[in-house]
C-alpha positions as CSV (number, residue, x, y, z in Angstrom):
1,X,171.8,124.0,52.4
2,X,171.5,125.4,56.0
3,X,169.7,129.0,54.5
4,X,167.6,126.9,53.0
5,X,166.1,124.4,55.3
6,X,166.3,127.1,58.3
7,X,162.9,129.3,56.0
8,X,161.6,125.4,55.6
9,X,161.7,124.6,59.6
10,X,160.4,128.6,60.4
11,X,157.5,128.0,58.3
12,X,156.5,123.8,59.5
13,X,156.6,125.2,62.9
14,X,154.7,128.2,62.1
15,X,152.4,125.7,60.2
16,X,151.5,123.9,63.1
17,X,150.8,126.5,65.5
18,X,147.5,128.1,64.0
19,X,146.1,124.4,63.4
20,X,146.0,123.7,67.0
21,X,145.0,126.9,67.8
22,X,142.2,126.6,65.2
23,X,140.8,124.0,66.3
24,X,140.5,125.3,69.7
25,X,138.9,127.5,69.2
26,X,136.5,125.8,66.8
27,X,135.6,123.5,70.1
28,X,134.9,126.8,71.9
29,X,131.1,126.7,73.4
30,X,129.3,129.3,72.2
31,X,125.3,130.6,73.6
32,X,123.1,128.4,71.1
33,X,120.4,131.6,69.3
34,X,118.3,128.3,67.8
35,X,117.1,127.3,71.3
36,X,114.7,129.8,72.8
37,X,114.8,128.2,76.5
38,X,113.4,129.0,79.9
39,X,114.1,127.3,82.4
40,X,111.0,125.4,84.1
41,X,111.8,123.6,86.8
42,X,108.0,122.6,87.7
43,X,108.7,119.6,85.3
44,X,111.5,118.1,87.7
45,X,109.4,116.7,91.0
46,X,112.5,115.7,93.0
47,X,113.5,119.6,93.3
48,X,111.8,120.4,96.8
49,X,114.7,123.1,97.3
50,X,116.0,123.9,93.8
51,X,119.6,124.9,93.9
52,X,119.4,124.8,89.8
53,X,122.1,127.9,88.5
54,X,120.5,127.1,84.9
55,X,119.7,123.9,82.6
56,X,121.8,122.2,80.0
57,X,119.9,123.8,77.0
58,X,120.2,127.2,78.6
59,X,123.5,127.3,80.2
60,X,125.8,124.1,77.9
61,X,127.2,125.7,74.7
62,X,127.4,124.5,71.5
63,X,130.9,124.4,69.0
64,X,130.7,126.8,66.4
65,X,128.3,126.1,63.1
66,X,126.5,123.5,65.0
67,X,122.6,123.7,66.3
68,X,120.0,122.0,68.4
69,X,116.8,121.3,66.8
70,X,113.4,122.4,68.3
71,X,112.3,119.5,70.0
72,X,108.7,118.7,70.6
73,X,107.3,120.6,73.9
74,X,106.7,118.0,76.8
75,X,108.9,115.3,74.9
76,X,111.6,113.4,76.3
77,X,114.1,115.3,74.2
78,X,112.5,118.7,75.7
79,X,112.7,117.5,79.4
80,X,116.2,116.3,78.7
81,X,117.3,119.3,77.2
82,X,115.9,121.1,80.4
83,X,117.5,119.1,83.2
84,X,118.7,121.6,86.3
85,X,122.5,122.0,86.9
86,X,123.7,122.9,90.0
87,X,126.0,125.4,89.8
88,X,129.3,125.5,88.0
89,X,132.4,123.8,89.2
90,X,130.3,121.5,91.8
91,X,131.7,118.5,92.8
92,X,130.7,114.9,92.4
93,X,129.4,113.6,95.8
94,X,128.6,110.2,96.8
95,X,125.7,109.1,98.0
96,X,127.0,109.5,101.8
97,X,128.0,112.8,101.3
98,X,131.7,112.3,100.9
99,X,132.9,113.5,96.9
100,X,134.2,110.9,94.3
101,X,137.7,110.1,94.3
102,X,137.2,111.2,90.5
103,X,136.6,115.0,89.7
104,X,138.0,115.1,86.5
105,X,134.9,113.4,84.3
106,X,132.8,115.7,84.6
107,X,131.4,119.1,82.6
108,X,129.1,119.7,84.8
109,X,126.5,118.3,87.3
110,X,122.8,117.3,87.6
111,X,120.7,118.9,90.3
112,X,119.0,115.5,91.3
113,X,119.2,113.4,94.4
114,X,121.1,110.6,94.8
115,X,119.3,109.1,97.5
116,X,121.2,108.0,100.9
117,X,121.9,104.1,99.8
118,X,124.2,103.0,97.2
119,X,121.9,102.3,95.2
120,X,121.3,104.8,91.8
121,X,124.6,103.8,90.3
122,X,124.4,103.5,86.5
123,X,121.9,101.7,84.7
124,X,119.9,103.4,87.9
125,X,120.4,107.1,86.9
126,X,119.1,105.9,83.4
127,X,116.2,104.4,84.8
128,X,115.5,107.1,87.0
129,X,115.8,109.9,84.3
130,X,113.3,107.5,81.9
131,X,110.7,106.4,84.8
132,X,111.0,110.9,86.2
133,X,110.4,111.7,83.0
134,X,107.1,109.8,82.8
135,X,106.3,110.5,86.0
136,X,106.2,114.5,85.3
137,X,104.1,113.5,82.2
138,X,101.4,111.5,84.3
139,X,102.1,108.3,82.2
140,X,102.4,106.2,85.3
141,X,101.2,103.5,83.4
142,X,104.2,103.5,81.8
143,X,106.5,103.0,84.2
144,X,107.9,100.0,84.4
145,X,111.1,98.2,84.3
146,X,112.3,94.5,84.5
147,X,113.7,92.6,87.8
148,X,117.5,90.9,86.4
149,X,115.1,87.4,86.9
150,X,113.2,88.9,84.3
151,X,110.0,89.8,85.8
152,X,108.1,92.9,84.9
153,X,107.6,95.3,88.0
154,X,105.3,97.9,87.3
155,X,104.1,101.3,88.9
156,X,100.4,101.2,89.0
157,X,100.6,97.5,90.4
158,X,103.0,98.0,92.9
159,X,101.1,101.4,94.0
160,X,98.1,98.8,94.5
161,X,100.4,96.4,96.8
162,X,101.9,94.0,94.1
163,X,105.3,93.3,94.9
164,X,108.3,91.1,93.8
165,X,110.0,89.1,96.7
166,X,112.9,87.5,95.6
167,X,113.4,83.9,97.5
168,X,116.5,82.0,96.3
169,X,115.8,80.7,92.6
170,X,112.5,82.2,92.1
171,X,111.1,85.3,92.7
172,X,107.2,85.1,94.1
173,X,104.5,88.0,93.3
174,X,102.8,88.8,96.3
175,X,99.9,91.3,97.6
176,X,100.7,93.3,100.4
177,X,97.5,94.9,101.0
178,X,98.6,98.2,101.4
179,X,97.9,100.8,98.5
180,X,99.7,104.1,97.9
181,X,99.2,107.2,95.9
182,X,100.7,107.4,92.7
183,X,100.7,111.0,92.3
184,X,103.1,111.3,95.4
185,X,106.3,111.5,94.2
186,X,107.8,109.9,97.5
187,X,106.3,106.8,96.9
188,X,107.8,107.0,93.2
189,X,111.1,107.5,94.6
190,X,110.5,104.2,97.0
191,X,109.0,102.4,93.9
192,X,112.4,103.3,92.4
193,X,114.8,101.8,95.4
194,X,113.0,98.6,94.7
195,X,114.0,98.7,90.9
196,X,117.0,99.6,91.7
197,X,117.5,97.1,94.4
198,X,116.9,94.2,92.0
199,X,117.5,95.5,88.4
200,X,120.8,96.6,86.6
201,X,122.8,97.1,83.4
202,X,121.8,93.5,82.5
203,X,118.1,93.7,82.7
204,X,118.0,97.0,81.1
205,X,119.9,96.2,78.2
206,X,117.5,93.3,77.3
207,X,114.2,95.5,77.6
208,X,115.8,97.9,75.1
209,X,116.4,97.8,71.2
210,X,119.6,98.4,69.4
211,X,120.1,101.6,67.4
212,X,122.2,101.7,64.4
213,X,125.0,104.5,65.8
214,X,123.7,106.7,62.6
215,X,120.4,106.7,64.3
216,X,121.4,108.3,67.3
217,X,119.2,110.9,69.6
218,X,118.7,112.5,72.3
219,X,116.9,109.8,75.2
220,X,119.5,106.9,73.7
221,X,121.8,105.0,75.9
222,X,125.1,103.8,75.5
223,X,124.6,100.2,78.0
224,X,126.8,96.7,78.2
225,X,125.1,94.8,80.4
226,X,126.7,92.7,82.6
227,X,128.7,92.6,85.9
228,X,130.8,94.6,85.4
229,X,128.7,96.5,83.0
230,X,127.8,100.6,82.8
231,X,125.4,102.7,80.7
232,X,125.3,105.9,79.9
233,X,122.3,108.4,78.4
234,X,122.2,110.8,75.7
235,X,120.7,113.7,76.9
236,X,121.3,116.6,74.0
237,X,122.5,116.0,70.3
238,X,123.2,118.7,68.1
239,X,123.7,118.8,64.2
240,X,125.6,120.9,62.3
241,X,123.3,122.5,58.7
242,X,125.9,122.3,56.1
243,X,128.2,118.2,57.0
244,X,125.2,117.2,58.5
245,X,127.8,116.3,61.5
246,X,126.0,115.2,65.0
247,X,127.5,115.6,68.4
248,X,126.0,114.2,71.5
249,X,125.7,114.7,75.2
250,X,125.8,112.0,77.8
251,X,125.4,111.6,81.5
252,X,125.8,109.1,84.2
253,X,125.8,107.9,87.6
254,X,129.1,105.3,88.2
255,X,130.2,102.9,91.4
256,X,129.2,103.6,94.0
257,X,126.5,105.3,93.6
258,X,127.3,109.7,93.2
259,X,125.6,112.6,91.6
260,X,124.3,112.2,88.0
261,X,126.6,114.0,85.9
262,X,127.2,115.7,82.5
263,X,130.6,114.0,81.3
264,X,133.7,115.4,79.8
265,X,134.4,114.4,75.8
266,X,138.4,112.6,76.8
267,X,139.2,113.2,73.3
268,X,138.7,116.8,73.0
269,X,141.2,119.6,72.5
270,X,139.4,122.1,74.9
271,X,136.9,121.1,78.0
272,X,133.6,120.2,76.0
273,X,130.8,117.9,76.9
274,X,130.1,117.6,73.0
275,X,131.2,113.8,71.7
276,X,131.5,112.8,68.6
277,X,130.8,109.9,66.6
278,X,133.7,107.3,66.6
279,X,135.3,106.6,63.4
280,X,136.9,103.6,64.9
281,X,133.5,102.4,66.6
282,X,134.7,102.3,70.0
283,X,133.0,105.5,72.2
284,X,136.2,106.8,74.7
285,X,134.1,107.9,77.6
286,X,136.3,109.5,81.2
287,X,135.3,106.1,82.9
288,X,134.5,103.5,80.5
289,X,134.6,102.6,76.5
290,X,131.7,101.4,74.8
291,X,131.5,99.6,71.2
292,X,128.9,101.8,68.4
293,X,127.3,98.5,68.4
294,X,126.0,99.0,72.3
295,X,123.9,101.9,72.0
296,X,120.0,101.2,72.6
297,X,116.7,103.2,73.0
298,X,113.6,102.6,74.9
């Protein structure tokens, strides 16, 4: 008996080595030849001093067999896509300079402000890739976003002097006289600490619409409202021709508020932003788990 189960035990263990090693290197990132991509920071206002060392099309991989799709030039998907990283290995800093107790969720990081107040947490960093996005566009009628009292605060009235001012209970519109130009991205940006002053992962979720997991692309967000609550935004999705399979990208800001960042899959075998749909419904993110049933689009 021993001759024979020794052969049996050489060849289970010799079994499972190749698996593992297979799918390795099936998660491997490889330079995507669908995506023809430039990078064009012009389309990102906040980069006074780019420190950009490439963009997620451009510089993120994809697992073998899988592919982006062309996306519409000046789309959301397109701008997404194009988002600058600062170069690799960064750290995750907080918004006072010091780095996140955390440096293991991350793939890589955005090359976006975080502003000097902790203030562009989550549902913030949503917001602000949404309401930039628009802005770069010109829609500036189109940026708008809901106080958590659930009044509407938009762009174009607040660069004419509408404000909100919260008071107790109720919140009061008021005119402050004083008009600003909405081309100048600094007064976006101050438009924005106002947003993010008074709105959050509650308010958000309830201006957005729920998305059948199935459904999913690139612009989506993964969002609980609440307190605590967190949302996250899918910022790249890739297919694969033959199984039809999608992967997906996300990003977020956390508490308190630190760099945007390009998260880590938990659940993969080798460092890879790609995550997959959840067979159990429940999305394993570094910092947070989210039911298939929470994911929402503009």
């Amino acid at each position: 008996m021993r001759i024979i189960l020794i052969p049996i035990l050489l060849l289970l263990v010799m079994a499972c080595g190749p698996t593992q090693t297979h799918q390795q290197e099936a998660e491997k990132l490889i330079i995507d030849t669908t995506t023809n991509c430039v990078c064009d920071y012009t389309h990102y206002a906040w980069l006074e001093k780019p420190q950009a060392s490439g963009c997620i099309a451009c510089r993120i991989g994809v697992p073998a067999g899988f592919e982006r799709r062309v996306a519409e030039p000046n789309s959301f998907t397109s701008w997404l896509r194009g988002l600058p990283l600062l170069p690799e290995n960064s750290t995750v800093l907080l918004f006072n300079g010091e780095a996140k107790r955390n440096q293991q969720a991350q793939f890589a990081v955005l090359d976006i402000d975080v502003g000097k107040v902790d203030l562009q947490q989550c549902a913030d960093a949503v917001m602000r890739l949404r309401a930039e996005y628009l802005f770069a566009s010109k829609k500036y009628d189109q940026i708008h976003f809901n106080y958590t009292s659930g009044h509407r605060l938009d762009y174009t009235q607040w660069c004419l002097g509408e404000r909100l001012k919260p008071s107790g209970n109720k919140v009061n519109r008021i005119q402050t006289g004083k008009r600003v130009d909405e081309t100048d991205h600094k007064n976006f940006r101050v438009y924005m600490n106002d947003v993010f002053m008074y709105a959050g992962t509650l308010s958000l979720s309830r201006e957005l619409k729920s998305i059948p997991i199935d459904s999913i692309q690139i612009g989506d967000v993964f969002i609980r409202g609440g307190s605590p609550g967190h949302a996250v935004l899918v910022v790249d999705l890739i297919q694969h021709p033959t199984t039809k399979e999608k992967r997906f990208m996300l990003v977020q800001s956390y508490m308190p508020a630190q760099q945007i960042h390009v998260l880590k899959n938990p659940n993969a075998s080798v460092d890879s932003p790609w995550f997959y749909i959840p067979k159990d419904n429940i999305l394993e993110t570094p910092e947070w788990d989210f039911a298939t049933t929470e994911l929402m689009r503009f």
